[in-house]
N, C-alpha and C positions, 0 to 999 in steps of 0.2 A: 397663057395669053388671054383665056379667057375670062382668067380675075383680075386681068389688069385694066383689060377693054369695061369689065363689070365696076370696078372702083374708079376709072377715069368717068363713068357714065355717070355713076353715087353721086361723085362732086361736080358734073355739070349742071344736073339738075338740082342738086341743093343749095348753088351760085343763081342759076337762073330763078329758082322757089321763092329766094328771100328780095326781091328787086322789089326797091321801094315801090310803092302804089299811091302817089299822089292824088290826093283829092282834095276838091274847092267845095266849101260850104258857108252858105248864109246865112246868118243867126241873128234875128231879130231878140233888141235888148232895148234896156231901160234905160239906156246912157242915153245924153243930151247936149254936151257940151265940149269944149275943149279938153277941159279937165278928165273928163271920162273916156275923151278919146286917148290920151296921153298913158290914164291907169291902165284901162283894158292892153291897149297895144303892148306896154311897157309887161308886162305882166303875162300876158298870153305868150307872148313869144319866147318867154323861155319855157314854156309846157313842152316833154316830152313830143317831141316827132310833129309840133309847131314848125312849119318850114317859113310860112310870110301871112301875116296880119293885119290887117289895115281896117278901123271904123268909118264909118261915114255917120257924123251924127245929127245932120239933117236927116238923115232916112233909118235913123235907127240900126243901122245894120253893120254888123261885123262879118268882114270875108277873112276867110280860114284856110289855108290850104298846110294842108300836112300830111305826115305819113303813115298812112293804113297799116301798115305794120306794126306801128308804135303807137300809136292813139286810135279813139273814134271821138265822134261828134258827141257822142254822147257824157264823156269825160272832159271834152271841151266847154262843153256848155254850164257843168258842174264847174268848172275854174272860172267860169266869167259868174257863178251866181254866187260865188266864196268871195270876190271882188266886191259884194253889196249890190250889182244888177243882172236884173232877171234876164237869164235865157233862152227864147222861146215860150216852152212849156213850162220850165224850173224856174223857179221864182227864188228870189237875191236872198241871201243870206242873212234873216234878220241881223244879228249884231253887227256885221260886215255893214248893211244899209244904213246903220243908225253913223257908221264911222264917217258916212260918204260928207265931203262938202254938201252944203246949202244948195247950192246949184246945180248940184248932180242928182238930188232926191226928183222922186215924182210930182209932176204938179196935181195938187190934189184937188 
C-alpha cells in the first residue's frame, strides 16, 4: 500500500512540476514599420513555447508571452536578431539586416 500511495504521489508531483509557466516580456527592437511588424510576428510565433506575439511599432516594442518551460527571453530575443532586428542588448543579424526592406533598415 505504501508503494502505491509512494508512486500515485511520484506522478502527482511530476504532473503538477511540469505546468506551463507563462510569462510576458518587452523587448525593445529596431523594427519600424508594418513590414517588420508582419516579419517579426509571422516569424516569432512559431518559436518554441511562443504562446502570443504582438509588435507595436510606434514604440518599438515586441510583447512576448510564452512558456518558461520551453523557452526564455533570452532565445527569444536571439530569434528576433536572426530576423535582421536588434534585440534589446543583441543586435540584428548582419546578413539578415542587409536582407531587411529599405524601410525596415535603421534611419541613419
Amino acid at each position: 500500500m505504501k508503494k502505491i500511495i509512494s508512486l500515485f504521489t511520484l506522478i502527482l508531483l511530476s504532473i503538477t512540476g511540469s505546468k506551463a509557466q507563462i510569462i510576458e516580456s518587452k523587448i525593445t527592437t529596431s523594427g519600424q514599420c508594418e513590414h517588420c511588424k508582419e516579419t517579426i510576428e509571422k516569424n516569432i510565433r512559431f518559436e518554441k513555447g511562443v504562446k502570443k506575439v504582438a509588435f507595436d511599432e510606434k514604440m518599438h516594442v515586441v510583447t512576448v508571452k510564452y512558456d518558461e518551460t520551453k523557452t526564455n527571453l533570452k532565445d527569444i530575443q536571439i530569434a528576433i536578431s536572426k530576423l535582421g532586428y536588434d534585440a534589446d542588448s543583441i543586435s540584428a543579424d548582419p546578413k539578415a539586416y542587409e536582407k531587411l526592406n529599405a524601410c525596415c533598415k535603421k534611419k541613419k
